[in-house]
C-alpha positions in Angstrom: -8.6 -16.8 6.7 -5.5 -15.9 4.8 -5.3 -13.0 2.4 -2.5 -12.4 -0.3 -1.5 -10.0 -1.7 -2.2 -10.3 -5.9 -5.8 -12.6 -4.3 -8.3 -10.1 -5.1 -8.3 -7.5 -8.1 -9.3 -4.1 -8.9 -12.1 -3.6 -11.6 -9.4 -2.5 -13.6 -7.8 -5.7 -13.2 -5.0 -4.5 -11.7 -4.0 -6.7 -8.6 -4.3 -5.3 -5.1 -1.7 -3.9 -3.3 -0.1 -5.1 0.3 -0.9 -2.1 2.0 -4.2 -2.1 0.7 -4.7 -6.3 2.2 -3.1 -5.0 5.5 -6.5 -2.7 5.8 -8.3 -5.8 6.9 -6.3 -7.5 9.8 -5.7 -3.1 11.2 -9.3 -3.0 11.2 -10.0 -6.6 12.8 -6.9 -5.5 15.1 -9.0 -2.4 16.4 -12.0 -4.1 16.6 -10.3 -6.7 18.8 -8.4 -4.1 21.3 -12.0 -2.7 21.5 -13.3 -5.9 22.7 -10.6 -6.4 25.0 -10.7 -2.9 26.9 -14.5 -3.7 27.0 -12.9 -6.8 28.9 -14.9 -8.9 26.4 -11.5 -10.7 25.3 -8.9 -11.8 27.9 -6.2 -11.0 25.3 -6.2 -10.0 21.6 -5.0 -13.1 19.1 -1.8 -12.1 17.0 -2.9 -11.2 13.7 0.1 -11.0 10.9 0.5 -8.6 8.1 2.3 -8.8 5.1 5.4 -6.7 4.4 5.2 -3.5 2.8 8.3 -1.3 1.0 9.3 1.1 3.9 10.8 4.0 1.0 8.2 6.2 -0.5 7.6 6.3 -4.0 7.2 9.9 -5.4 5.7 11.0 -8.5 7.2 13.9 -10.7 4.5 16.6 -10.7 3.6 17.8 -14.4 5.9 20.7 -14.1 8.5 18.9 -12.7 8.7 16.4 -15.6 8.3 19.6 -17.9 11.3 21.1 -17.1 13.2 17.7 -16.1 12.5 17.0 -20.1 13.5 20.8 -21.2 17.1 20.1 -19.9 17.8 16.7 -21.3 20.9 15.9 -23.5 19.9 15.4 -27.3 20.4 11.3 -26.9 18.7 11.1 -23.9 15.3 13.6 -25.2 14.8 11.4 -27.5 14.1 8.9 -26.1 11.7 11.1 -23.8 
């Protein structure tokens, strides 16, 4: 079975995330390892991810963005 990220979608319609399709294959992944300490697999099958951003994205927090817009220049607050 191959998974995509963008295959399934959110009830909001908003497509799913890589991070969020790489839940299934860790979770088979586990499951697997299990078997295998139980010696119920001779080895575990390679199982692939997809590639997710390694930076963090990071939100202002309501205040932040408060006083980020409270020291803007004229031109740039207004288009704030």
């Amino acid at each position: 079975m191959t998974v995509k990220a963008g295959d399934g979608r959110r009830p909001t319609g908003r497509t799913v995330a890589p991070a969020t399709v790489n839940k299934v294959p860790g979770a088979l992944s586990a499951v697997l390892r299990a078997a295998q300490d139980w010696q119920w697999l001779d080895h575990v099958p390679k199982i692939s991810k997809l590639r997710t951003p390694t930076e963090r994205i990071r939100w202002l927090q309501p205040g932040e963005a408060k006083r980020l817009l409270a020291v803007l220049p004229p031109h740039l607050a207004d288009m704030a």
